[in-house]
N, C-alpha and C positions, 0 to 999 in steps of 0.2 A: 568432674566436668567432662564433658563429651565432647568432640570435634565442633559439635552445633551449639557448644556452651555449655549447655548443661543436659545430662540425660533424660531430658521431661516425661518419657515411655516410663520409666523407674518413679518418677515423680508422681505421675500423671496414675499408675496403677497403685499405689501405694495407698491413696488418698481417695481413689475410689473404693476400692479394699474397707477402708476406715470408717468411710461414710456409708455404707451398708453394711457393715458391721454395729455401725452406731444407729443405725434407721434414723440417719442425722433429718430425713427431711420429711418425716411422715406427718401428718397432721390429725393429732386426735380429734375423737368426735364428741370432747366433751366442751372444746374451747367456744368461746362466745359467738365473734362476729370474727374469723380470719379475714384477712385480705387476699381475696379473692384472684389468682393470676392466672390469666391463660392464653395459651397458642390453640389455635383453629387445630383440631385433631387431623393428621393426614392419612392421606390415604396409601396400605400398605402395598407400594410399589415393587419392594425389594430392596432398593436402595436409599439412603435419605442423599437428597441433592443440596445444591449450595441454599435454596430458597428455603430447602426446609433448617437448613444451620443457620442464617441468618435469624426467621420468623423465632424458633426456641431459643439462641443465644439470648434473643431481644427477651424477651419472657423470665426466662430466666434469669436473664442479671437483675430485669426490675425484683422479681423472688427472692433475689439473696437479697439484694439494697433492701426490700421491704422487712424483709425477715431479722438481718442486722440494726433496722432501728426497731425492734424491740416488737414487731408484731406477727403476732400467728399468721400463718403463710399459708393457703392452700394453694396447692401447685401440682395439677396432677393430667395425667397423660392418656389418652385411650388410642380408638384404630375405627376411622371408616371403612370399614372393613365389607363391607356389603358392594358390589357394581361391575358392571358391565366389563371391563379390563381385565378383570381375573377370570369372567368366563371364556371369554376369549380367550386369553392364555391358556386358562386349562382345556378347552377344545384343539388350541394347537398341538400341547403336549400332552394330549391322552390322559390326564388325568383329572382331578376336579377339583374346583373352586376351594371348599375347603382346605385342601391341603395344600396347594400354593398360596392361600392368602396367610395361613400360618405359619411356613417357612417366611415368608415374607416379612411378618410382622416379628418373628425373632429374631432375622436379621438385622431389621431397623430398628430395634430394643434395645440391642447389645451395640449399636452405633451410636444410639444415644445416651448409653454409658459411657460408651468409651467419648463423647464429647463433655460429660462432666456436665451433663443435666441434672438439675436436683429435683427428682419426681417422685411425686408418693406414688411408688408402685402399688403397695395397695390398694388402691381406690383405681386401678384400669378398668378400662372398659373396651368389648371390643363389640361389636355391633351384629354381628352375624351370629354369634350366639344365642341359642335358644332364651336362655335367660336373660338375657335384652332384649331382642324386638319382641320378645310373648308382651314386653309392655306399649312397644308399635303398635301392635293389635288392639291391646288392651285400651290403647288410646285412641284408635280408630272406631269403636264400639263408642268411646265417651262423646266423641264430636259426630258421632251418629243420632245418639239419644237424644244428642243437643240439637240437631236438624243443620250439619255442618258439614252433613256427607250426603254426596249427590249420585246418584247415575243414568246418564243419558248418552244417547247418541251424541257425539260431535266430531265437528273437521277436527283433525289432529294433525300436529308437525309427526313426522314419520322419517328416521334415518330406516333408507333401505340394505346399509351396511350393519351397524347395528342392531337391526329389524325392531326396533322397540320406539314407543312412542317418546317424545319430546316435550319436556314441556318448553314454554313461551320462552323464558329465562336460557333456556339450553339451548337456542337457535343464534347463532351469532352474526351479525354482520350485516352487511348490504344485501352479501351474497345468501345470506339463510343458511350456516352449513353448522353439522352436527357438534355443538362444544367438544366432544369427543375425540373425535373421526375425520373432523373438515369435511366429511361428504356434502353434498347438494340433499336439503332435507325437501320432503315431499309433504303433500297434502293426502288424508286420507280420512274414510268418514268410521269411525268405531265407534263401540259404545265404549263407556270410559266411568270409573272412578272418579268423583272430583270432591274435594276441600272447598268450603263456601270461603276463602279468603275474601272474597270481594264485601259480603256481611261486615266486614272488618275496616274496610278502605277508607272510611273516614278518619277516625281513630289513628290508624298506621299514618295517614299522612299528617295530621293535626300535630300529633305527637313527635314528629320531626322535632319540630321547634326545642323541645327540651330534651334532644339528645345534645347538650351543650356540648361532651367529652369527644364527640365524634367530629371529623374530617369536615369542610362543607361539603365537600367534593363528595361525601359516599352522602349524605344527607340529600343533597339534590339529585344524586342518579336516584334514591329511591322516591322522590316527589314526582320526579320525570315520568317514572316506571308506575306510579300511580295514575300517574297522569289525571287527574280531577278538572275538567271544565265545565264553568258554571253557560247555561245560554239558554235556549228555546227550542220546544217540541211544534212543530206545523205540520199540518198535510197538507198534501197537493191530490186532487183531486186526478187520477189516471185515469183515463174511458176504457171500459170493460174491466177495468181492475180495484176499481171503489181510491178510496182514500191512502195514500203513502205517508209514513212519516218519516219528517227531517228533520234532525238536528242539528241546531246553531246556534253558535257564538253571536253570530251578528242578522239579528233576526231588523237590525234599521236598515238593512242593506236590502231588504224585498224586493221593493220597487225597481231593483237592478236582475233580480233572475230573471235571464235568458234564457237558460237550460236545463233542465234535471238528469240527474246523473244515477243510474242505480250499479250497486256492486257485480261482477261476474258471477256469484255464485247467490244474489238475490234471487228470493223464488221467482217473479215477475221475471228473471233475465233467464233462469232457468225454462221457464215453460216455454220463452219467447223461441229459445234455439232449441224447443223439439219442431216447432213449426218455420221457422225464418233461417236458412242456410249462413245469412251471411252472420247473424249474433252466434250461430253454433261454430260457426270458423274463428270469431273472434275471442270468442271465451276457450277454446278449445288448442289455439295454436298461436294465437299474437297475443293476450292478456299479459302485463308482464307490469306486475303491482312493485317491480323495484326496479325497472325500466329509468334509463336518464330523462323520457317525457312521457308524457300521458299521452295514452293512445285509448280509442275507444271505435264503437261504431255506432248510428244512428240508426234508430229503432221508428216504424209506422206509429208508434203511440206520441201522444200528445198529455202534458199535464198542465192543470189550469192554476196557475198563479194565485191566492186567493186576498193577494192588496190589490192586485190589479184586475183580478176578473179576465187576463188576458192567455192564449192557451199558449204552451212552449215547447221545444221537440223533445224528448226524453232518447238517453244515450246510455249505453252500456259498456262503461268506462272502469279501468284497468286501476284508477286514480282512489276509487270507491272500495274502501272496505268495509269486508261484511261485521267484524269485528271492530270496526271504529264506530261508535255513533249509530247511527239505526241500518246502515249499509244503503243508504239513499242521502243524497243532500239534492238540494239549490245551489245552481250554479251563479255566481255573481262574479262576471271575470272582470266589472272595473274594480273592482274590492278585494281580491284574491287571485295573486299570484298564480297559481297553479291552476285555475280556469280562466284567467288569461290569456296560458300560454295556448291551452285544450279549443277555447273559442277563437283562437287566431287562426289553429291550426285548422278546424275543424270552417271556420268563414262565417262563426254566430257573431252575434251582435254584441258591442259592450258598451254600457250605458253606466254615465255616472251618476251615482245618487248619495253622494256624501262628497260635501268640501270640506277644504280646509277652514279653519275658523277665520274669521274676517276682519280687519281692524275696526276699529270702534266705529259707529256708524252707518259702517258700508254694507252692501249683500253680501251673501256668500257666492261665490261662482265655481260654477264646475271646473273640475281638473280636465285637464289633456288626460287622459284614458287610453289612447292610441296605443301607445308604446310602452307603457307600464302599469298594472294598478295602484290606484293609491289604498293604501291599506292602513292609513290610520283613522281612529275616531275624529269627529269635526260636525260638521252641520249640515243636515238633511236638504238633498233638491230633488226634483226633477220625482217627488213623492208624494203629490197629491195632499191633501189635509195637514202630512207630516212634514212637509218641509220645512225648513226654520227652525225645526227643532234639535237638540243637539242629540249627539248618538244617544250618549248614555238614557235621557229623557226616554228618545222614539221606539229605544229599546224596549223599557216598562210600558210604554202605551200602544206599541204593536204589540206586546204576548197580551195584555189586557182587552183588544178590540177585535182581535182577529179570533173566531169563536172555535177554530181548533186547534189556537195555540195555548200556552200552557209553560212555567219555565218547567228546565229541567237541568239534571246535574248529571254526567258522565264522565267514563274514567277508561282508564287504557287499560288498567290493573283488570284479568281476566280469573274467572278461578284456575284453581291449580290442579292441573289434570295430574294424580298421583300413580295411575295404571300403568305399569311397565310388562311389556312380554318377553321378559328372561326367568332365569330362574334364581341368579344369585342375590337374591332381595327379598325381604318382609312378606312370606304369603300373604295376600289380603285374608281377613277372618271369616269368609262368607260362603254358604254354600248354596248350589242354583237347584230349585227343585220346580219338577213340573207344576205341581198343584200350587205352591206357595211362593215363588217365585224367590229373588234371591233373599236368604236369611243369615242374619248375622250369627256367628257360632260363640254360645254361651261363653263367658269367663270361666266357669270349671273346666274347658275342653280346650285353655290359652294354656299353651301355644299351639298351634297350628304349625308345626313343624315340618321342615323341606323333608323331600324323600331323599332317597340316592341319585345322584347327578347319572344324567343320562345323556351321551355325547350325542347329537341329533343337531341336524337343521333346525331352525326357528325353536320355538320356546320349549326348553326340555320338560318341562311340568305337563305340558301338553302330550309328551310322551310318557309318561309316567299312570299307566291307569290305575293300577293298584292303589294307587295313592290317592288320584281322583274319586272314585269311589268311594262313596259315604254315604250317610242316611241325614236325611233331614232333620234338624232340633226340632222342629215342631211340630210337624203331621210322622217322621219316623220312615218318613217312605225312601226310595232309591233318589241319589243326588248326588251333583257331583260338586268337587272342589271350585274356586274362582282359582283360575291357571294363570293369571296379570297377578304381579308381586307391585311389591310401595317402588315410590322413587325412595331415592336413597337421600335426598334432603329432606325425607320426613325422621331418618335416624338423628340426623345432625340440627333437628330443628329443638332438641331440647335433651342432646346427652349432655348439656353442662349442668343440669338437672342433676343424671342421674351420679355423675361424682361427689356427689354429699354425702350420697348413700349406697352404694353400689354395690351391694350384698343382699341390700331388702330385697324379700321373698314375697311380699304382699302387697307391695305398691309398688308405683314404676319411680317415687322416691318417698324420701322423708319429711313430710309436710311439713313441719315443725323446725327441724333443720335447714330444710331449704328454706322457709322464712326469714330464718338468723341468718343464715348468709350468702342468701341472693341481695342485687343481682353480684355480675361474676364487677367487681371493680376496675381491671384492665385486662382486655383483648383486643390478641394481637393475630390479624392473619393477612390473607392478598386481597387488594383492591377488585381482583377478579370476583369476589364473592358480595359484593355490595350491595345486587340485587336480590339475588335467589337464595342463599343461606341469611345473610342479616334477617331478611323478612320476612321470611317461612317461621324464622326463631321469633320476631316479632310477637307474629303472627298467633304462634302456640303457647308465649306466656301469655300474650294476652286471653286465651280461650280457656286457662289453667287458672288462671285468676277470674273470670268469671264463672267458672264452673266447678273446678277441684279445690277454690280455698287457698290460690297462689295467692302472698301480699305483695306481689311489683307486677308491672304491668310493664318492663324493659328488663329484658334480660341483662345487658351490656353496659353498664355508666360510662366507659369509657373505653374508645376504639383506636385502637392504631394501625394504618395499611401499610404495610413493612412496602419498599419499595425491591427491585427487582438485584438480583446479581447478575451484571452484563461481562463479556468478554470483550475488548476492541469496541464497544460502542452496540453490541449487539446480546440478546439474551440468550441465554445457555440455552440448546437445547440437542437432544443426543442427533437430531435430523441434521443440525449445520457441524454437529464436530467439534461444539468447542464448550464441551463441559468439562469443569478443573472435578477430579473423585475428590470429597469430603474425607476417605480414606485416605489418599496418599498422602494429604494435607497434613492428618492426624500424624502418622506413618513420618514421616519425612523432618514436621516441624516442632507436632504436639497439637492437643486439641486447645489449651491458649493461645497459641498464638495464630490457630483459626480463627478464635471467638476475637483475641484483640482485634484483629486485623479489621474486620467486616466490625465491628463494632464503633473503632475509630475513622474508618474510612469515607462516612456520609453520616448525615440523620435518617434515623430511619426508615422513615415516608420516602426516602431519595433513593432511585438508582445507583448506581456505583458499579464500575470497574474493576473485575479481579487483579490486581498484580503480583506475578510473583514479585515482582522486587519489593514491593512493600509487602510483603509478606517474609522475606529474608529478613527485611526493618524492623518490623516488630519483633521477630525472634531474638536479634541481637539486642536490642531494647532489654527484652526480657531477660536474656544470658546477662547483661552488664548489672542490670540489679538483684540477680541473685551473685554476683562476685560481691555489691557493696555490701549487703546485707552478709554474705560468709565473713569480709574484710571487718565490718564491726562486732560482728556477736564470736569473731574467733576468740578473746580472749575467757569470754563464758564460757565458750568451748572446751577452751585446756583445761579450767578453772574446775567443769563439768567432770574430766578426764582421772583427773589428778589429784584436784581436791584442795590446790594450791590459791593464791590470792590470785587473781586475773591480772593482769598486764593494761597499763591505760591504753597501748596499741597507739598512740596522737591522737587520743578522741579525749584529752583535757584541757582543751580550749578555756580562754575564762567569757565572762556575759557578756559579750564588747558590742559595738554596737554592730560590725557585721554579723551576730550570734541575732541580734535584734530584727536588723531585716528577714535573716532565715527563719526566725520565731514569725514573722507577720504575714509572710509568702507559704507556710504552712498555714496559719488562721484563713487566711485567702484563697487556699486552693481549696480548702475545704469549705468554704463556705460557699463558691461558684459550683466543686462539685456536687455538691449536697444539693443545689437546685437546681442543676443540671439532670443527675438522678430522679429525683424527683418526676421533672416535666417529662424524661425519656431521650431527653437528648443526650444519649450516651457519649456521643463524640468529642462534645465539649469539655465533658466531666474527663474523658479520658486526655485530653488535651490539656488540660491543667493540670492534670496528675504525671503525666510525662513531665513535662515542664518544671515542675514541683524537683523530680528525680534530677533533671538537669541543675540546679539550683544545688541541689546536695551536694550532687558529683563536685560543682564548681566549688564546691566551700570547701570539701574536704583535700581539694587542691591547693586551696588558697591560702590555707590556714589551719592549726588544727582547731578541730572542730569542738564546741560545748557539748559535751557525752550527752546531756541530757536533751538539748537542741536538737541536734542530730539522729537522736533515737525516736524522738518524735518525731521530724519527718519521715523517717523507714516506715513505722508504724502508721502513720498518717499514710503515704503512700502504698505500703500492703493492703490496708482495709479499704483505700478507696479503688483499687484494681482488686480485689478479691470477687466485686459481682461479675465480671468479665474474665479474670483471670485465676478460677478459682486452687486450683490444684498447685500451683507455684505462689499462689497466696498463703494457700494452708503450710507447704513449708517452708516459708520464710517468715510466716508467724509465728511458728515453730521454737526456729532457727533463732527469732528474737527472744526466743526464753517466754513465750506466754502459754497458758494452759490451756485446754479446750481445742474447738476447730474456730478459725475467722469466721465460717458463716453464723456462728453462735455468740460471736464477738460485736461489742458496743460499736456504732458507726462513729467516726473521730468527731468533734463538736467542736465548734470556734465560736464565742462571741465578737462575730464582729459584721458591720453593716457590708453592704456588697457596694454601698453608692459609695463609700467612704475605701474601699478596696479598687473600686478602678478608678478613683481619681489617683489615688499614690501610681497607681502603676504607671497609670499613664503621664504622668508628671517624669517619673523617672524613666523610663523610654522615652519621652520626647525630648528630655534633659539631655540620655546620650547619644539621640540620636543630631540635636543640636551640636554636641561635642565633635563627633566624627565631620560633619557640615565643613563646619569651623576648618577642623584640621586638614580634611579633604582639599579647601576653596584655599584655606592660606599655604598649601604647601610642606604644612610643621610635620618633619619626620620622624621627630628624635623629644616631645613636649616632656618639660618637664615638671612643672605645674600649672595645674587646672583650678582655675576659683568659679565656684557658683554662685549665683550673689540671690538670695532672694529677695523678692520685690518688697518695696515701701509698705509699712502698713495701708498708708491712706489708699495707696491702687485697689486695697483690694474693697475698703469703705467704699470707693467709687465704683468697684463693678457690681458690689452689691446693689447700689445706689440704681443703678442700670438698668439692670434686671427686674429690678421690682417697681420700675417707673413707668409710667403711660404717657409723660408730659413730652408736647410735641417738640420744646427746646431741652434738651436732656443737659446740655453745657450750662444752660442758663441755672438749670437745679442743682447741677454739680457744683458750678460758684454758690450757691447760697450755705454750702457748706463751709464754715471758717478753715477749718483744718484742711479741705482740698484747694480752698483759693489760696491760700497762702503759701503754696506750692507754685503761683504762679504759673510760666509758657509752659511748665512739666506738666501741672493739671490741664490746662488750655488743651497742650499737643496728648496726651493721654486722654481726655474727655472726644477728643474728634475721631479719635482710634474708634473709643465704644461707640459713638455715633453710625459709624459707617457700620458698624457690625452689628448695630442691636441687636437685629432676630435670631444672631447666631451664637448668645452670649452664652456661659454656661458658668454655673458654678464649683470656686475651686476649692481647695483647702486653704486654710488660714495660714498666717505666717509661720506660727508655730510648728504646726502640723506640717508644712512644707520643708522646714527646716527639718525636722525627724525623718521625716522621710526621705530626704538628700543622705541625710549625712548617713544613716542607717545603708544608702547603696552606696555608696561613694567608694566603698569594696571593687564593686563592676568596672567603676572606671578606670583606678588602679591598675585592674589586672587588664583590663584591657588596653590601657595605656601606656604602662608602665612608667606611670608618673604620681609625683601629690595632687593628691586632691585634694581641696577646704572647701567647705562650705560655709557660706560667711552669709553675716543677715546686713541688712540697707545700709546701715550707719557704720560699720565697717570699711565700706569701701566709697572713692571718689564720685563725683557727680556725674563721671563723661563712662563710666562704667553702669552706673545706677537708672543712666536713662533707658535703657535695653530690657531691663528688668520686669516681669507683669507675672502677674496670679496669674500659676499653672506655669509658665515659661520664663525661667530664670537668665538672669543675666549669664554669659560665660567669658572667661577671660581666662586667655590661655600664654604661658610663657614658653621659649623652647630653647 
């Protein structure tokens, strides 16, 4: 034993040693269907952080829990290894990307060994290697053939710190600033790479629905991020500019546009400010699309309404984006808040053309409009032919009359710009040639591998001509390299792929294999990634499965978003100072009672608070059950030594009936944490198995213990802290004299119901918590006997009666029973009780079963008393005692 209890360093290496010595956690590739477990692979920083111990603990313990009830486990680990951070770094320090993201990633290998992660190293993956992304490429060629790769001009988000483009996903905030960086992202016009995601948008969003396993929470940020609106396509006629089209939700609303509105970088507004000073000062220096109000300017053109035939001012408004919708709408400020505010500001007209629905009868009347729009559906005025009609109607009978409307469906989800200008990432596979323009480069010439890093401003690949230089696949002539590499959420959009098979030489995996054991059954990473990783992964089984022979069409059954490790109410981060090292942690306490801590400390969707002091808690925790566990298996020990008979040590208790309680609070913990486990709620699981330990401790205080009772709680208690706690599991499993490792050990099994487990409990907690009431309110300092009385059989006939009754006089049906009327003012005054409580009634244990379960604790009280206890059944004791009495809450009568 060490100052800190016990020497965990010694334990903790021991057991690491053993388990890679045994390849305790490798998953062959002959097994069927494993259970698939995984953590979001990180990115190799250098260090791993508290997020990243949290995310793998969580992973991990489900790994072992899954593995200990008896199923093939895959569990394996790689490196995003490819981005922007590491060339940075190595620009700062002179040297390049490769070799700082590979110190890096051994760093954080050998920290997740020494955390007592169970990972099939074999099956790694690290992404910057040639031999992985040559199937990026590979796989860029296949969504080529399929017509899924695009290149064209377009505005692009643009960090000018990180000088690389953005995608949509990667811009954060109100503010626009680089996920990265924080900088202020810019707008700029490139030609670009893109992924037809949007081909897919239907599909990705329909298919929501049956991610059952998943959060709603990530489910609806990606409906959000699809954003799908069904409405109507219209023109409006501009002079000198022909026909515009606008797209809307609420095409019953016509008869209300005022105004039209086109985007700042619409071509119409474009041309307008080569000629008009004041649209060129407006788009050029006041445009400001995330501005707290819309601002715009008013333009000499005119467009013509086409319900009304009437003409209206058209504006070049800051409110209008070019990317939402057609980059022009109709303005309707009684109907829409946000041209409301624009025509208030602005002195245009706002007119109502939709009320509310009207009571039976009566007209509909227009709203007050002044001071707010009314923005819901109702019934049409002040609209010609259409009034009276209700929205939804005037909707279908405006696109159907009006001869250049038309529905239409739109969506926020844009495609996925994949061109990045660095060089630490996936060359693209293409080469630009005069004659031919650009050409994809053959499969026999994958990979397309980086040159040597060349320390330079902006994109090293661009300084690299040796390398640029090539010949064109198909005319042969002079051509040079594509110098934009992939984003890096196209490595992470399907390496849970390539862990089936991560050695295959000839595919980017194992068809056949991935079949059997896709998709992945549980992952686990940050909420942060719920747009842009989830969906891109999406995104690529689904284009795998209609193109390459995938059978799922979902990667992921089932998602968990680890919540945050905060300090003081605030998130770690190295800029505010208040990161706890994952190292000292190790170092100081052990890598259990890391993983206990943060495992017991919240669910883990939830944030939570570092403490050291609960982390001192856990440790001793841990120390006191490895003394119980040395205190019971010492006499196996000598026994082991010497060769001599073993020593009972007071572990020959005989089966009495507190041997009985401790037999049923082992069935119990095991059976809450067994479904605790299961669902992921580690906390819980581990909260009954503390509690569980607490319960030992007390018996083996109280009493000597039934050897065989007692052994089974240790053992019960070892294997259910063994997926959290594994390295002091394995030697105390040890230590109890079993073979093998715990995580290759049966998971403990109880028959018994969980309804019929917290009624006893709670029966007996409210029993002593009545007991202490009692003694508290009467003063008794020194009790000397304590009687529980349990209730009349007939109470509990009558709450039966109760519960399952709908009749509005429930006393009236409780007298129709002989057996409760004949009980008389007791049934009367007990019928008025359940009366007044009906909705809150619940069902208890029977008498019997209440009495077993008293008398089985009636130990607790005892000791916490230091008095006799009895537990006596109805006809035992007097009438003026018996009335207090009821299913679930026993009578108490106490003597002192």
């Amino acid at each position: 034993m060490s100052d800190a209890g016990y020497d965990h360093a010694a334990v903790e290496r021991r057991w690491q040693e053993a388990w890679d010595d045994a390849d305790a956690y490798r998953t062959p590739d002959d097994v069927e269907d494993p259970t698939y477990v995984l953590g979001m692979y990180p990115y190799p920083s250098g260090k791993l952080h508290m997020g990243h111990v949290r995310n793998y603990t969580i992973t991990d313990a489900y790994a072992r829990y899954r593995r200990m009830q008896g199923d093939d486990v895959l569990h394996p680990m790689g490196w995003d290894a490819f981005g922007l951070p590491a060339e940075n770094a190595a620009k700062e320090r002179d040297t390049n990307p490769r070799d700082w993201t590979f110190d890096c990633i051994e760093t954080m290998r050998d920290q997740m060994t020494a955390m007592g992660f169970g990972y099939d190293w074999d099956r790694e993956v690290t992404t910057c290697t040639p031999e992985y992304y040559q199937w990026n490429q590979w796989l860029f060629r296949r969504f080529h053939e399929e017509d899924l790769v695009e290149r064209r001009d377009a505005e692009v988000n643009w960090c000018p710190h990180c000088e690389t483009v953005l995608a949509d996903e990667q811009v954060e905030g109100e503010a626009e600033l680089c996920w990265r960086c924080d900088t202020p992202v810019e707008t700029r016009e490139l030609e670009q790479w893109f992924l037809k995601i949007t081909e897919y948008a239907d599909e990705l969003l329909e298919d929501i629905d049956d991610l059952e396993g998943w959060p709603n929470s990530v489910r609806q940020m990606q409906r959000n991020w699809i954003g799908r609106q069904y409405g109507s396509e219209v023109d409006f006629e501009i002079e000198g500019h022909g026909p515009v089209t606008a797209f809307t939700t609420r095409i019953d609303t016509i008869y209300g546009a005022t105004f039209f509105a086109l985007a700042p970088d619409h071509p119409i507004s474009e041309e307008l400010a080569e000629e008009d000073e004041e649209v060129r000062h407006f788009i050029e220096h006041e445009a400001d699309p995330d501005g707290d109000e819309p601002n715009g300017v008013e333009t000499d053109l005119t467009a013509t309404n086409p319900a009304t035939g009437e003409e209206i001012p058209v504006y070049v408004a800051d409110f209008v984006l070019s990317d939402v919708g057609t980059g022009a709408l109709m303005a309707v400020p009684g109907h829409d808040e946000r041209d409301h505010a624009f025509a208030e500001k602005m002195g245009e007209e706002i007119v109502p053309v939709v009320a509310p629905e009207p009571e039976d009868g009566e007209d509909p009347e227009a709203p007050d409009v002044d001071d707010a729009a009314f923005t819901e559906d109702g019934v049409l005025v002040n609209s010609g032919d259409y009034s009276g009609l209700d929205s939804e109607t005037a909707r279908e009978r405006l696109t159907e009359d009006l001869e250049s409307a038309e529905h239409a469906t739109q969506y926020q989800l844009r495609d996925w710009g994949i061109s990045r200008q660095r060089y630490w990432g996936t060359p693209i596979p293409v080469v630009h040639c005069d004659d031919c323009g650009p050409v994809l480069v053959p499969d026999e010439d994958l990979p397309v591998e980086l040159p040597e890093f060349i320390n330079t401003t902006g994109n090293p690949l661009d300084a690299a001509e040796d390398w640029k230089e090539t010949t064109c696949p198909d005319c042969g002539g002079p051509a040079e390299r594509e110098t934009d590499t992939m984003d890096t959420f196209v490595d992470s959009s399907w390496y849970f792929l390539r862990y089936v098979s991560p050695g295959l030489e000839d595919a980017p995996f194992d068809l056949e294999r991935a079949n059997d054991w896709m998709p992945v059954d549980q992952y686990v990473g940050g909420i942060e990634h719920a747009v842009m990783h989830l969906l891109y992964s999406r995104f690529f089984t689904k284009v795998l499965a209609d193109h390459e022979g995938l059978e799922h069409r979902e990667p992921f059954t089932n998602l968990l978003a680890q919540g945050m490790v905060q300090l003081e109410g605030e998130k770690m981060s190295k800029s505010k100072g208040n990161v706890v090292s994952p190292q000292r942690i190790v170092e100081e306490y052990g890598a259990d009672t890391a993983r206990l801590f943060m495992m017991q400390a919240a669910q883990p969707e939830r944030d939570f608070d570092w403490s050291e002091e609960g982390v001192r808690s856990t440790n001793a925790f841990l120390a006191r059950l490895k003394e119980m566990v040395e205190e019971y298996a010492a006499p196996r020990a000598a026994e082991d030594a010497s060769g001599e008979e073993p020593r009972a040590n007071g572990y020959d208790g005989g089966k009495d009936a507190v041997a009985s309680y401790v037999d049923a609070e082992i069935d119990a913990t095991i059976a809450i944490a067994d479904a605790e486990y299961d669902d992921l709620t580690f906390n819980k699981a581990l909260r009954e198995t503390q509690d569980l330990t607490r319960t030992l401790r007390q018996y083996a205080e109280y009493t000597e213990p039934h050897a065989e009772t007692y052994e089974r709680g240790l053992s019960a208690v070892v294997r259910l802290l063994a997926p959290v706690a594994p390295h002091l599991a394995e030697e105390l499993y040890d230590e109890l004299g079993n073979d093998g490792f715990v995580v290759d050990a049966p998971w403990p099994t109880a028959e018994v119901d969980r309804d019929y487990v917290e009624k006893r409990r709670r029966l007996v907690e409210n029993t002593r918590e009545d007991v202490r009431d009692i003694v508290e309110v009467a003063g008794i300092e020194d009790p000397e006997r304590i009687d529980v009385v349990v209730a009349p059989e007939w109470k509990y006939d009558a709450l039966e009666i109760a519960i399952e009754s709908d009749a509005d006089n429930l006393i009236g049906e409780l007298m129709g029973h002989d057996h409760i009327r004949q009980q008389g003012d007791a049934a009367a005054d007990y019928g008025q009780d359940l009366q007044a409580e009906r909705e809150a009634l619940e069902r208890t244990l029977g008498p019997d079963e209440e009495y077993a379960a008293l008398e089985s604790a009636a130990w607790l009280l005892e000791r916490e008393f230091d008095a006799d206890v009895r537990v006596v059944y109805a006809e035992e004791v007097d009438e003026s005692v018996l009335k207090n009495a009821e299913p679930g809450r026993p009578a108490i009568e106490i003597e002192d």
